[in-house]
N, C-alpha and C positions, 0 to 999 in steps of 0.2 A: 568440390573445390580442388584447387592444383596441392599439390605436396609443399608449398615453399617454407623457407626458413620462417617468415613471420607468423603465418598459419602455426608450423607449429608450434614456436613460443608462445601464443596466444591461445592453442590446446594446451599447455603444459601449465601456463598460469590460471586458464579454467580448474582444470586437474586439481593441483595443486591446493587451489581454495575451496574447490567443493571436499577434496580432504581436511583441511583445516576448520569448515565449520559443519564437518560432521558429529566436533565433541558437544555434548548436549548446555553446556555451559557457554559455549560462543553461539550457538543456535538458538538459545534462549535470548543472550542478550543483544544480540541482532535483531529478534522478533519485539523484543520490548523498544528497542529502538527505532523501530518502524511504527507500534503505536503510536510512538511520543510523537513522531516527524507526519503523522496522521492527526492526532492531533494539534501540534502547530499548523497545518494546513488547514484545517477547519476553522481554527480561530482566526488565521490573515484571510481564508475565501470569504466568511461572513462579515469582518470590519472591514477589507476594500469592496466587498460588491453591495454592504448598506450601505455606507459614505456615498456614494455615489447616487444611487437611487434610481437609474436610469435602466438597464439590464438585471434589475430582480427576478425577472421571471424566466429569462431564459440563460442566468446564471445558474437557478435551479433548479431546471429542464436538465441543463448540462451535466448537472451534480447527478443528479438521481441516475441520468440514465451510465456513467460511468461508475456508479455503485451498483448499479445492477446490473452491468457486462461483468463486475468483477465478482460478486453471488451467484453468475450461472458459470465464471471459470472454475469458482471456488467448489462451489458445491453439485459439479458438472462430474467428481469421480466419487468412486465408494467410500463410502466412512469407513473401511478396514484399511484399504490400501496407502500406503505412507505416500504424503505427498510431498512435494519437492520445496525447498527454500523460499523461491521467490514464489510460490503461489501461495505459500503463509505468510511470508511477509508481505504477499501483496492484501491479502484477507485483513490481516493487523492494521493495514494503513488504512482501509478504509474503514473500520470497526472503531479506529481512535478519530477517525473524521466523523464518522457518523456521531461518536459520544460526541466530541466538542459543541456541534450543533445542536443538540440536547442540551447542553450546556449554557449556551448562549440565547439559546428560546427561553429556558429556564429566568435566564439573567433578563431577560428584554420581559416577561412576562408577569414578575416581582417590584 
C-alpha cells in the first residue's frame, strides 16, 4: 500500500492498541467480554431462528460449520506459541455461543 497520511494514522492507531491491550488485565477483560458477547449471540441465534421455525436446519448447518472454520483457525497453530488477540477472542466467542446452546437445549429439554 502507498505511504499516505491516512495509512499511517491507521498504523499508529493499530500500534497503539495492540500496545495498550498487551497488559494482561485488559486482555483478560477483553477475552471475558467476548465470551459474554458469544454468549448473547447464542441466546438471540437460538430464540429468533426457533420462533420462526422455517430455517432450523440450515440455520444449524450454518452455525456448526462457522464453529468449525473457527477450531481449525484456532487450533491450526501450536499450543506453545502465543497467539494473537483476535484469534482468542475469536475462540472465546465461539466457546460462550457454543455454552449458551447447551444451555438452551438444557432449558428446552427440562
Amino acid at each position: 500500500m502507498q505511504n499516505t497520511r491516512l495509512n499511517n494514522l491507521f498504523d499508529a492507531i493499530a500500534r497503539q492498541l495492540g500496545q495498550w491491550f498487551l497488559n494482561p488485565w485488559r486482555r483478560i477483560s477483553l477475552l471475558i467480554i467476548s465470551f459474554l458477547f458469544g454468549f448473547f449471540l447464542g441466546n438471540a441465534a437460538s430464540t429468533t431462528a426457533g420462533q420462526r421455525a422455517e430455517l432450523d436446519i440450515v440455520v444449524a448447518g450454518f452455525l456448526v460449520v462457522l464453529t468449525e472454520i473457527t477450531s481449525r483457525i484456532f487450533y491450526r497453530q501450536s499450543f506453545f506459541t502465543r497467539r494473537s488477540l483476535l484469534v482468542d477472542s475469536l475462540n472465546l466467542l465461539k466457546i460462550g455461543f457454543t455454552y449458551s446452546l447447551f444451555l438452551e437445549a438444557f432449558k428446552l429439554g427440562s
